[in-house]
Each structure stands twice: as structure tokens, then as C-alpha cells.
C-alpha positions in Angstrom: -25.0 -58.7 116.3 -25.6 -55.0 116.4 -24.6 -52.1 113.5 -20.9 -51.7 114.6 -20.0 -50.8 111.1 -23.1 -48.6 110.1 -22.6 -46.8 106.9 -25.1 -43.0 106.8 -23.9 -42.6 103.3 -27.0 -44.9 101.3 -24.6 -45.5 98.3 -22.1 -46.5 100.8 -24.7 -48.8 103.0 -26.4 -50.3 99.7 -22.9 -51.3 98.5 -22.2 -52.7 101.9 -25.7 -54.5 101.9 -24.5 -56.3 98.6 -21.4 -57.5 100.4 -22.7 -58.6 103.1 -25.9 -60.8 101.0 -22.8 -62.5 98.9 -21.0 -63.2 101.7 -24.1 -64.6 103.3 -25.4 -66.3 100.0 -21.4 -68.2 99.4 -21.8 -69.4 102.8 -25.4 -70.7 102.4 -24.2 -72.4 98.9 -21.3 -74.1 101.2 -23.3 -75.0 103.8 -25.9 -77.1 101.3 -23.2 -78.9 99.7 -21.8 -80.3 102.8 -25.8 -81.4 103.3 -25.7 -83.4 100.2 -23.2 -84.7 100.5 -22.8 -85.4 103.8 -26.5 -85.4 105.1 -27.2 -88.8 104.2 -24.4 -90.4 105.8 -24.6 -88.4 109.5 -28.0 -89.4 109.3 -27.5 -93.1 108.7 -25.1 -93.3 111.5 -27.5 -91.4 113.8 -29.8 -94.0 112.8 -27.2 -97.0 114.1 -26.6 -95.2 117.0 -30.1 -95.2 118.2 
């Protein structure tokens, strides 16, 4: 992962940073519900499988 689309402008770059920290915070939220509410289950059947 490099800077392919670095932005010199700051306002530009700060606006991009926002973007980019929802984007990374909606998957985050995702990612945790499919935890709880999946967590507990893959981890029971690892459990059985051992």
C-alpha cells in the first residue's frame, strides 16, 4: 500500500484523510458485528473439531 493517490493540497488531503478513517471505521463496525454474532459459534465448532 503506497500513496498512489497523494493529495499536496492539505485541504484536499485532510478531506481525503476523513474519507478514508470512515471508510476504515464502517468496515471496522462490520467486521465486529459479524464477531458477535458469529464468534461464538466458529469457535464452538473449532472446539468440536479438536
Amino acid at each position: 500500500m503506497g500513496n498512489e493517490n497523494y493529495i499536496q493540497n492539505p485541504e484536499l488531503q485532510n478531506e481525503q484523510m476523513k474519507d478514508e478513517n470512515e471508510a476504515f471505521n464502517s468496515f471496522i463496525n462490520v467486521m465486529v458485528q459479524i464477531v458477535e454474532k458469529y464468534g461464538k459459534t466458529v469457535l464452538q465448532e473449532l472446539d468440536c473439531a479438536a
